[in-house]
N, C-alpha and C positions, 0 to 999 in steps of 0.2 A: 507490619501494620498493627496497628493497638484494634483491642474489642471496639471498641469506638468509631472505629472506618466505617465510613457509609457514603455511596455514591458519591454525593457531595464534596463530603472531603477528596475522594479520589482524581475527582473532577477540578476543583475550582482554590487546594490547598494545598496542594503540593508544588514543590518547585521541579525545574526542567530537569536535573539530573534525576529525578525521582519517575521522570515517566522514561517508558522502555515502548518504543517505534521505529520504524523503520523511515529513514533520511528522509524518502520518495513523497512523505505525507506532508513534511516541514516546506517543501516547493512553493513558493507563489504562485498563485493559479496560472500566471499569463495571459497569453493571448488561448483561442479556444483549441486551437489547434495543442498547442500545450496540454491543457486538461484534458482534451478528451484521449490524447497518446498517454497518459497519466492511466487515466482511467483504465485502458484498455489494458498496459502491461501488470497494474494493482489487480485489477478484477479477472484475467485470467492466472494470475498467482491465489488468489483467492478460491479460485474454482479448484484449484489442484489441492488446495488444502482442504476446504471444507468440504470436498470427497473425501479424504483421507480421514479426516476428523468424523465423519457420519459414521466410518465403524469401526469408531472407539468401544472399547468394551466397558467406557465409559459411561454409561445411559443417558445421563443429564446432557456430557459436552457431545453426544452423539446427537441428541436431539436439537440443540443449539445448531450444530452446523448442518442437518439438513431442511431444517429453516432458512438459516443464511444463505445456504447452496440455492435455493430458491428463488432468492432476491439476485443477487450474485452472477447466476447464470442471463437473467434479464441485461444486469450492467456489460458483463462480456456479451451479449450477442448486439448490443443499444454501442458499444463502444468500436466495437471490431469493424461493425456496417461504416461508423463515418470516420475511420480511421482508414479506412477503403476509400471512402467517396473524395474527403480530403487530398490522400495521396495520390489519387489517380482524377484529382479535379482540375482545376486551374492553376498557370503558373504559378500566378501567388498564394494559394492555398497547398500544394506543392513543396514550394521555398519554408511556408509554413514550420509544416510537420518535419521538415530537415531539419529546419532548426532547434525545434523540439525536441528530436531525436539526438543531434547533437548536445543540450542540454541536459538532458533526463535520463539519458543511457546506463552512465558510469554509478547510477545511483540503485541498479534493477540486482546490482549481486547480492545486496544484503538482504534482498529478498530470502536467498538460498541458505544465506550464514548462520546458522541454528546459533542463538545465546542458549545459556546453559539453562533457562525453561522452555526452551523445545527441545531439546536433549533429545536422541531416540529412546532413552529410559521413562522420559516427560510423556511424551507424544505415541512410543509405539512404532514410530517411523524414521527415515530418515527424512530431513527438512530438504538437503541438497541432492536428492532423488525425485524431487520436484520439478528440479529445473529440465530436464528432457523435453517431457511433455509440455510445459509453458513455451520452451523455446521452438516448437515444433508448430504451435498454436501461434507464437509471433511471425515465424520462419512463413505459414501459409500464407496471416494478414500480409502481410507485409509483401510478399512477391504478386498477391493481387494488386494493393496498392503503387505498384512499381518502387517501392521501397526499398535503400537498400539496407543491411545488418551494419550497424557500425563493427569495427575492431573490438574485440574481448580485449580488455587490459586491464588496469588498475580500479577496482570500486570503490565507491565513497563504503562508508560504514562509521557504527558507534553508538546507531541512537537506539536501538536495542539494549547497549550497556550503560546508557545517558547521556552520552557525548550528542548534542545536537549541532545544527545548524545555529547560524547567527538568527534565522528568521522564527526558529521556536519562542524567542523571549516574547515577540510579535506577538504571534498568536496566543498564548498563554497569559496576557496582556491582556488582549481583547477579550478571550473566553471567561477570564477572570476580575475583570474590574467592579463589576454588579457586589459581587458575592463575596472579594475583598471587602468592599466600601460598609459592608451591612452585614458582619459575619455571624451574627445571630440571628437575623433572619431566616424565616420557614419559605423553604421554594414548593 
């Protein structure tokens, strides 16, 4: 990035191979049953990190994430409740989250996959020493909800190293049309 960078550009100037995310976010929302399974495996990946991130010997990104942990711990405890109620509600709220779970699964490894800025040299940690405890935190929801684990096998991955989905161009579309159209403009 040039001296130049500034939110802005980070946000609304760059192209898709340029941003570095995980597949799970590129998802179309769906139906709600979708997002809130979404939510729930995102936001308890997120809880395991930004504990881990609070004690960085980092001061700045330590304070960043027990901020975020803050927020964070609301969405996993707001996400896990109707991801329970869902699963263990109605037949078709039920079929729902199968389905969901079926779709969204295969995309939950690149969570674990450290690109080379979380390194453990980056970070302090390992990133794939995370996944115990997330899985452990799914493994609970989940057998209340009478849910079951799908098969571990093959994960999507990439958008960490730029490789996205078809649906990034979308969204980066949408997020950026304003601010293409008028690139001189002050937001």
């Amino acid at each position: 990035m040039s001296s130049e960078t500034t939110e802005d550009t980070l946000a609304y100037f760059r192209n898709d191979r340029e941003f570095r995310n995980c597949l799970i976010m590129e998802l179309p929302k769906g139906d709600w049953a979708f997002t809130t399974l979404r939510q729930f495996l995102v936001s308890n990946f997120q809880f395991r990190l930004y504990t881990k991130l609070a004690q960085s010997g980092n001061e700045e990104l330590a304070a960043i994430a027990a901020k975020a942990l803050k927020e964070v711990s609301y969405h996993l405890r707001w996400s896990s409740e109707w991801v329970i109620r869902l699963g263990d509600g109605t037949d078709e709220s039920r079929a729902r989250m199968e389905n969901a779970l079926t779709e969204i699964w295969h995309y939950t490894g690149e969570l674990f996959m450290p690109a080379a800025f979380e390194s453990s040299a980056e970070t302090g940690f390992d990133l794939a020493a995370l996944q115990p405890a997330w899985m452990e935190e799914v493994t609970t929801v989940f057998d209340e909800a009478g849910l079951s684990l799908p098969a571990t096998g093959w994960m999507h991955s990439g958008g960490k190293t730029g490789i996205h989905t078809e649906y990034m161009g979308y969204i980066l579309a949408e997020m950026q049309s304003v601010a293409r159209a008028h690139p001189d403009a002050q937001w």
